[in-house]
C-alpha positions as CSV (number, residue, x, y, z in Angstrom):
1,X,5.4,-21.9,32.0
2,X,4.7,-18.3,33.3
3,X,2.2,-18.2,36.4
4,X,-0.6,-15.8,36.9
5,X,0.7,-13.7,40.2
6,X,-2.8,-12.5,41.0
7,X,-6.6,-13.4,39.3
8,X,-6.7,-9.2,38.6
9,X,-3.5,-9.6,36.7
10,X,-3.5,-9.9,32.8
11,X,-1.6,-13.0,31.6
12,X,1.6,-12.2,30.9
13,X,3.0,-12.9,28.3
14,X,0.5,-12.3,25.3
15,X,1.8,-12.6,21.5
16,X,-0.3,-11.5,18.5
17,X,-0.5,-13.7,15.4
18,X,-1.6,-12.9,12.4
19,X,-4.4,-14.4,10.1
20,X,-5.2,-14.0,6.6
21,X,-8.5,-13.2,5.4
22,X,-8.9,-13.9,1.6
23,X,-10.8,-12.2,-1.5
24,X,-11.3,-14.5,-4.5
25,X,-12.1,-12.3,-7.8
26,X,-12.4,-14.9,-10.7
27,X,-9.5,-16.1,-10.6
28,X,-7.4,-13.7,-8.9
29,X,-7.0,-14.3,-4.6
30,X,-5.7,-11.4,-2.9
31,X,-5.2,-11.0,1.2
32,X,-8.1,-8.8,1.6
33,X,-7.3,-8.5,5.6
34,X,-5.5,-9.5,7.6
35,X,-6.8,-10.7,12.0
36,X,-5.0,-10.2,14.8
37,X,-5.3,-12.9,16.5
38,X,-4.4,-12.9,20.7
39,X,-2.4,-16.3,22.7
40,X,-1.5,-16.3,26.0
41,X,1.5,-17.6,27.6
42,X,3.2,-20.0,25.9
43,X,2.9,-23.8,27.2
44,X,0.6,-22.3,29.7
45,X,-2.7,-23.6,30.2
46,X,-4.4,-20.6,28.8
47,X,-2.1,-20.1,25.5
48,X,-5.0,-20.7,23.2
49,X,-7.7,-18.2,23.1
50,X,-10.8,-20.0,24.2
51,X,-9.5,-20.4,27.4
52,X,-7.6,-17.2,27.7
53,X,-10.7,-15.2,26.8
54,X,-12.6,-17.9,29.6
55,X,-10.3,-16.0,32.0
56,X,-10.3,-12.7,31.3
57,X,-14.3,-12.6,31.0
58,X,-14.4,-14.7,34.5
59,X,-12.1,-12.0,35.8
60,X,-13.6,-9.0,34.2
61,X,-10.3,-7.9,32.5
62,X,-12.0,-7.3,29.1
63,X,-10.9,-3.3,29.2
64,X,-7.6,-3.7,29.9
65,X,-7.2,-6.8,27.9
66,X,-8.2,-5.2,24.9
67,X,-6.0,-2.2,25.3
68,X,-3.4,-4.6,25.4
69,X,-4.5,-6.5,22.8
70,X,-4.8,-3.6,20.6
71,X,-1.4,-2.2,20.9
72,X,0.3,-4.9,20.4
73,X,-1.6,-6.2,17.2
74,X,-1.3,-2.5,15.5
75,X,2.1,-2.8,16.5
76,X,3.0,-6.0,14.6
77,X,0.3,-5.4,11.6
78,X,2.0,-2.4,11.0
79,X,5.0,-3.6,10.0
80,X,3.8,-6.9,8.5
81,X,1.4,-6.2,5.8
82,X,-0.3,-3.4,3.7
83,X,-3.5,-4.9,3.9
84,X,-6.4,-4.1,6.5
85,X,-6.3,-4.9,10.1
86,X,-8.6,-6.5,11.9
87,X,-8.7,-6.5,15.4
88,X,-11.2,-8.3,18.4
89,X,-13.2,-5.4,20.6
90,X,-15.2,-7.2,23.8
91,X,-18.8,-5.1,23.5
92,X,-18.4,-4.0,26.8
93,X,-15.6,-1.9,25.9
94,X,-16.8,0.1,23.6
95,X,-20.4,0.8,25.6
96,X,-18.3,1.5,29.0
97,X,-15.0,2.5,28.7
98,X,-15.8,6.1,26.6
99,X,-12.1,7.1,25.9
100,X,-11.1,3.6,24.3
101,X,-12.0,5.3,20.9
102,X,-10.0,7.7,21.0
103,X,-7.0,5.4,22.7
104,X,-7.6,3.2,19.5
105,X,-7.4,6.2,16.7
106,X,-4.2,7.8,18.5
107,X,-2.5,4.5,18.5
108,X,-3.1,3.7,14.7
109,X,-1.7,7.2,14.0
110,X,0.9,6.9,16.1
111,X,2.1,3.0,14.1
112,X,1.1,5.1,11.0
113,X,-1.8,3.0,10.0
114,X,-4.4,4.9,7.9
115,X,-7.8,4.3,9.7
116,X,-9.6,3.4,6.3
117,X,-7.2,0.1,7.0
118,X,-8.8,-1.0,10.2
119,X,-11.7,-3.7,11.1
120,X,-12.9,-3.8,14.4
121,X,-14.5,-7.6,14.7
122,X,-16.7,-7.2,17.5
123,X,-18.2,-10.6,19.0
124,X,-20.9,-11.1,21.7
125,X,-19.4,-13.1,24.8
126,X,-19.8,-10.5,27.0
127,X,-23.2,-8.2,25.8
128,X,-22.9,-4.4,26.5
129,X,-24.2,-3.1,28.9
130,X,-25.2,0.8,27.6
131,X,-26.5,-0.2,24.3
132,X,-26.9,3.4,23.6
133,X,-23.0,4.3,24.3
134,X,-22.0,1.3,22.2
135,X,-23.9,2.5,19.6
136,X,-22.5,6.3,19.5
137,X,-19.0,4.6,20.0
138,X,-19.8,2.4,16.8
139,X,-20.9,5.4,15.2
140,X,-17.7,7.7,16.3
141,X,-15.5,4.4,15.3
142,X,-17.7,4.3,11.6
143,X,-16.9,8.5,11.3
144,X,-13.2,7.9,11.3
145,X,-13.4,5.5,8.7
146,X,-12.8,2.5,10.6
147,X,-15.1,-0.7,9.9
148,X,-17.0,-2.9,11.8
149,X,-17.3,-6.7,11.6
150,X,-20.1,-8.7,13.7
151,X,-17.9,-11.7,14.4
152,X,-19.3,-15.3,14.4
153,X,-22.6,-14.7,13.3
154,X,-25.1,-17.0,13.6
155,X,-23.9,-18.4,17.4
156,X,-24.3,-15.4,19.3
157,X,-27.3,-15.4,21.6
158,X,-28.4,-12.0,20.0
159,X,-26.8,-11.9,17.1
160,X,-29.7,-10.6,15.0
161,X,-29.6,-7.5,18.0
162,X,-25.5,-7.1,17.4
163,X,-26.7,-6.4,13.1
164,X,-28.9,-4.0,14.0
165,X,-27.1,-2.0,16.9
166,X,-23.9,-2.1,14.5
167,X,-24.8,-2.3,11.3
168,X,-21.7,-3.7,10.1
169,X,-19.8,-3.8,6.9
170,X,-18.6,-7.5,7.7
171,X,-20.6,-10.9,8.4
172,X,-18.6,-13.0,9.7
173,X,-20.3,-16.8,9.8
174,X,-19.1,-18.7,12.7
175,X,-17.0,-21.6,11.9
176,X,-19.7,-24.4,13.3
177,X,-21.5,-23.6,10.0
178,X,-18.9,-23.2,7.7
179,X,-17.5,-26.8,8.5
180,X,-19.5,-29.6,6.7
181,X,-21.5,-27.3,5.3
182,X,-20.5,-28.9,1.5
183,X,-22.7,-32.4,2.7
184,X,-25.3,-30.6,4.9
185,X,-28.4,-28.8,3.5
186,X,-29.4,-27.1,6.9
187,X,-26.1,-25.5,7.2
188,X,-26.5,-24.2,3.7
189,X,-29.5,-22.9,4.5
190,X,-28.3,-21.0,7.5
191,X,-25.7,-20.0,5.2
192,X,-27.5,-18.6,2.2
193,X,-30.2,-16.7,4.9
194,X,-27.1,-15.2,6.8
195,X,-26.0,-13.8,2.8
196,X,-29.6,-12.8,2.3
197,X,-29.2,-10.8,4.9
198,X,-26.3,-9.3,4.2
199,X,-27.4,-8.1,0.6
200,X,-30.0,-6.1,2.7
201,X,-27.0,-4.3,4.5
202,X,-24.9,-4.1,1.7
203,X,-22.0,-6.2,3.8
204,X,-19.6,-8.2,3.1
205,X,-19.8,-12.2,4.2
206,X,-16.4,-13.7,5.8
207,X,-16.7,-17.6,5.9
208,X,-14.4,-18.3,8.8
209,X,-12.8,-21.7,9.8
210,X,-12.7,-23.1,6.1
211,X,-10.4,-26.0,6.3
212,X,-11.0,-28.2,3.3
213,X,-11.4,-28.0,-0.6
214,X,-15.0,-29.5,-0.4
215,X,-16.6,-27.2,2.0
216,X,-14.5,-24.1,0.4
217,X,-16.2,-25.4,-3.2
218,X,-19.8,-25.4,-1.4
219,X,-18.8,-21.3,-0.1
220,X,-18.2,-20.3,-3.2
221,X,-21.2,-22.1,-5.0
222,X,-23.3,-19.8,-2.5
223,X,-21.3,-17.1,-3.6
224,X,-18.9,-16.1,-1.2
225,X,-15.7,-14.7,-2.1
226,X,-14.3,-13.7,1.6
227,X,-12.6,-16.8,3.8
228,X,-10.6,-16.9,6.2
229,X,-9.1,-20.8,7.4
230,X,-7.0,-23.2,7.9
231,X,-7.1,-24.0,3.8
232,X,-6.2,-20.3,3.3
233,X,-3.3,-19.9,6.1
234,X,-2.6,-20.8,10.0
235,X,-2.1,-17.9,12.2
236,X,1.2,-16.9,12.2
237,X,3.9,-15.5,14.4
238,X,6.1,-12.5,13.4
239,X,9.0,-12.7,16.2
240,X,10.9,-9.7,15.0
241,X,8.2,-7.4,14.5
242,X,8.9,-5.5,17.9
243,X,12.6,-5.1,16.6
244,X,12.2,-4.6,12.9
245,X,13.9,-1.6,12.3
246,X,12.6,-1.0,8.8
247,X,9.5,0.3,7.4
248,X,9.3,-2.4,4.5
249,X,6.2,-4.9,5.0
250,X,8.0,-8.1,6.8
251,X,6.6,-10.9,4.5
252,X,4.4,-13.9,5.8
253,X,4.5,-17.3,4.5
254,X,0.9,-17.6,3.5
255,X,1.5,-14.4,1.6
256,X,2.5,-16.8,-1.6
257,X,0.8,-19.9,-0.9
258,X,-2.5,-19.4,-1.2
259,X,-4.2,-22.8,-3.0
260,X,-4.9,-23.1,-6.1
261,X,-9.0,-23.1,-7.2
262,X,-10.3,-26.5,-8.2
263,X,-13.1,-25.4,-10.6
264,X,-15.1,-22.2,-11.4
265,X,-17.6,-20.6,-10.1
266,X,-20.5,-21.2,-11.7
267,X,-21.9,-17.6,-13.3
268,X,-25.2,-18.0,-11.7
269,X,-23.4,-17.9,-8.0
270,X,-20.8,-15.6,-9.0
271,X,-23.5,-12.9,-9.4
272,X,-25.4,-13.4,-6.7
């Protein structure tokens, strides 16, 4: 177990897994993106990220955390996949920290990741503070080519404010309503008003934490064809990705065992 030397100190430490997010086209699943996901020291008490995050928002270490964060995940995506890379940006660090743009386009060039490729998720635990820098950094992020994602919509406590201030090109609905949602009408309803709403911004809706056949059956009934989940692949470690010394995509396991459909999707909700 690695201790924490001083509450300023970044845990030490971090690893970067990866997690498929998947398109379904009729009958043809392809890893649309991939998220790079954070974990703290291992056997540690904060090696998951809930509690990790806890800390490093108590401690005000989102800036340097994500700097971190972000080199590391380009890092391993780069040589793990060909896909599209998403990576976790705390608000607060793209309203205050004005040079973490251009930290994040340098790097990508530097892996050799074309900046068409990236997603930057950007969740709400921590508001900004400048709305109107984070909204030019959005915008100078958006002019590069990179994406943006609103991650778990729909349990923010301004979530609606994130959409607007971002306009994203991702949804992604927070796993509290994707879970049970195949037996429970209200969370259908939430569901189909957060799609409603992303027809008007001409975005694309991620389900995320989709863990069984029933609830990924209700998704697609509503028409979604992005999910990312426990059904579709467990974050995974690559250990050799610091040392590969090749340029040839390093294969994950979920790359080839993707489940199999259990019915179509009806034409009605495929067009929606």
């Amino acid at each position: 177990m690695h201790l924490i030397k001083s509450e300023v100190e970044l845990p030490n430490p971090l690893a970067t897994v990866l997690q498929p997010i998947v398109e379904i086209d009729g009958e043809t699943r392809t890893i649309h993106a991939v998220e790079c996901l954070t974990r703290g020291p291992r056997g540690s008490a904060i090696e998951q990220a809930p509690p990790l995050f806890s800390y490093v928002r108590e401690h005000g270490l989102e800036f340097p955390m994500d700097r971190a964060c972000v080199t590391r995940a380009l890092r391993t995506a780069a040589v793990c996949c060909d896909a599209r890379i998403a990576i976790n940006v705390h608000p607060v660090t793209l309203a205050d920290e004005r040079d973490f743009v251009r930290f994040l386009i340098h790097h990508s060039i530097d892996c050799g990741i074309d900046l068409s490729r990236l997603i930057v998720e950007i969740g709400e635990q921590t508001p900004a503070a400048d709305d109107r820098q984070f909204q030019t950094n959005v915008c100078r992020l958006r002019n590069y080519g990179v994406h943006i994602a609103v991650d778990d919509v729909g349990f923010g406590h301004s979530n609606y404010k994130a959409i607007l201030d971002c306009r994203p090109e991702y949804l992604k609905i927070d796993r509290y309503f994707v879970q049970q949602v195949a037996g429970d009408r209200a969370r259908q309803a939430v569901i189909h008003s957060i799609c409603d709403l992303a027809d008007f911004f001409g975005a694309i809706v991620v389900a995320e934490g989709v863990e069984t056949a029933e609830d990924d059956e209700a998704l697609r009934q509503m028409g979604i064809r992005f999910f990312q989940g426990f059904l579709y692949g467990r974050p995974a470690a690559v250990t050799d990705a610091d040392d590969a010394a090749t340029n040839e995509p390093i294969p994950l396991r979920w790359y080839r065992r993707l489940p199999a459909r259990r019915s179509a999707v009806p034409a009605a909700a495929a067009a929606k």
